[in-house]
C-alpha positions as CSV (number, residue, x, y, z in Angstrom):
1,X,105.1,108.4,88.5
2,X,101.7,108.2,87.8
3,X,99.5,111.3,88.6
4,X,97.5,109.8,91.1
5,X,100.5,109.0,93.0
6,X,101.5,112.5,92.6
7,X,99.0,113.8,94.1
8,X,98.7,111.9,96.8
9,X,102.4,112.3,97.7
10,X,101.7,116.0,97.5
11,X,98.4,116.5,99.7
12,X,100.5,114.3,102.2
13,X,103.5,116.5,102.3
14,X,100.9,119.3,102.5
15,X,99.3,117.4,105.6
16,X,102.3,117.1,106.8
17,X,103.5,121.1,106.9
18,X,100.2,122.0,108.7
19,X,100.6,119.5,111.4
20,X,103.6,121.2,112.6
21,X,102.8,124.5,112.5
22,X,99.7,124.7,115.2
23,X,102.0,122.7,117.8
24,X,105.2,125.1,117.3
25,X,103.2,128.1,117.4
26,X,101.7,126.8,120.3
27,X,105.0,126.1,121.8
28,X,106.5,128.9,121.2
29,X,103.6,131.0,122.9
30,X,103.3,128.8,125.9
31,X,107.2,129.2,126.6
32,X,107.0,133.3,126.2
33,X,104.0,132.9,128.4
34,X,106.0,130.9,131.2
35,X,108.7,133.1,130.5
36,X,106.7,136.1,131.5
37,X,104.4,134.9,134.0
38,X,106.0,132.0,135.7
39,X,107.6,134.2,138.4
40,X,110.0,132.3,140.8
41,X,110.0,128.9,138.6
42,X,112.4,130.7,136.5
43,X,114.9,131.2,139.2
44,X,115.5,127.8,139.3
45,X,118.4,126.6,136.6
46,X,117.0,123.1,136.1
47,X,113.7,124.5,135.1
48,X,115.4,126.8,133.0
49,X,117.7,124.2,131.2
50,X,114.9,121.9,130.6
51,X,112.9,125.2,129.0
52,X,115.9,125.8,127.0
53,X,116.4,122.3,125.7
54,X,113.1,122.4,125.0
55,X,113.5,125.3,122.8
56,X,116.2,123.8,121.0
57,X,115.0,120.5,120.6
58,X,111.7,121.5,119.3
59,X,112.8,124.1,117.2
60,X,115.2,121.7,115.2
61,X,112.6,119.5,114.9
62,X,110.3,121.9,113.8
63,X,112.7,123.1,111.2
64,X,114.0,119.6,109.7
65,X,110.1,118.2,109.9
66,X,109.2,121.3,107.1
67,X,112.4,121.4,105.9
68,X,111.6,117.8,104.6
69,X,107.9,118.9,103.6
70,X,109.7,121.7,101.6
71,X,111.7,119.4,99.7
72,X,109.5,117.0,99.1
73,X,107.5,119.6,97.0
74,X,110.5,120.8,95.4
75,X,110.9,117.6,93.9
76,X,107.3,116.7,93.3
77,X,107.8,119.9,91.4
78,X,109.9,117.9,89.0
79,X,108.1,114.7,88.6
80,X,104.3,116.8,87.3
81,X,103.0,115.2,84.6
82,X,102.6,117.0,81.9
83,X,99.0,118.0,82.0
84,X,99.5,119.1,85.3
85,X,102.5,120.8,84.4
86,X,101.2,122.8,81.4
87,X,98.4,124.4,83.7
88,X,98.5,127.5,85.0
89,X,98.9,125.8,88.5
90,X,101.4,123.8,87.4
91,X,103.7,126.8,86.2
92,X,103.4,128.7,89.0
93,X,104.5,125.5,91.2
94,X,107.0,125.2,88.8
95,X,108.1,129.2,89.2
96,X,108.0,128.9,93.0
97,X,111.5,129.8,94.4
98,X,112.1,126.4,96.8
99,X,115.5,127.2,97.8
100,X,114.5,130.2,99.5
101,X,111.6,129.0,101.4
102,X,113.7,126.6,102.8
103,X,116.3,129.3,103.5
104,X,113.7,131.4,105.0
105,X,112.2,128.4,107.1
106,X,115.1,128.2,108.5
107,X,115.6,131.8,109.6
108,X,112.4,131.9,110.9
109,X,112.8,129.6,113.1
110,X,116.6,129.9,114.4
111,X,115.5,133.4,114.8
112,X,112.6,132.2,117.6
113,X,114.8,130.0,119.5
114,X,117.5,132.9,120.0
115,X,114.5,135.2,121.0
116,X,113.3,132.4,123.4
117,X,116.7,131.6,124.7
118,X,117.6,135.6,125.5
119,X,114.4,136.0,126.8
120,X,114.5,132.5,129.4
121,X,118.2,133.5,130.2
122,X,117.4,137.6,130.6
């Protein structure tokens, strides 16, 4: 691949992980805020259900859209050229556990949707 590529593929992916984050925090605090102050509107099951398949919906989404982003840069990981991979930056990308961001990616977010879903249904 050439390096230019590379890079490009990379700054994309990059792109790509920031563009989801802002909207699923944003999400995520907008529910908890309708969960505390929406009052009555929560007594309603249909309101809830469609709050709760929200949740789930858009925190799978969430998760498999930077789950993708995280494995995108695992394997950009393995096609640096060798410049780029003999550089300081380049061996700490190389060093940078990939597995267990995407482990702990997942957490993170499975963890939000139960704490949205017990709080909606509490």
């Amino acid at each position: 691949m050439q390096q230019g590529t590379w890079v490009q593929l990379v700054h994309s992916r990059g792109t790509d992980a920031h563009a989801v984050i802002l909207p699923y925090v944003a999400s995520v605090l907008a529910i908890f805020a309708f969960i505390i102050w929406g009052g009555d509107a929560l007594d309603a099951g249909a309101v809830q259900l469609a709050i709760a398949a929200w949740i789930v919906l858009g925190s799978l989404w969430t998760m498999l859209w930077f789950d993708g982003v995280i494995a995108d840069l695992a394997a950009a990981m393995k096609d640096m050229e060798p410049d780029v991979a003999g550089s300081h930056i380049g061996q700490n990308f190389a060093k940078a556990p990939f597995p267990l961001f995407r482990g702990f990616n997942a957490l993170v977010i499975v963890a939000m949707a139960v704490l949205q879903l017990v709080a909606l249904y509490s």
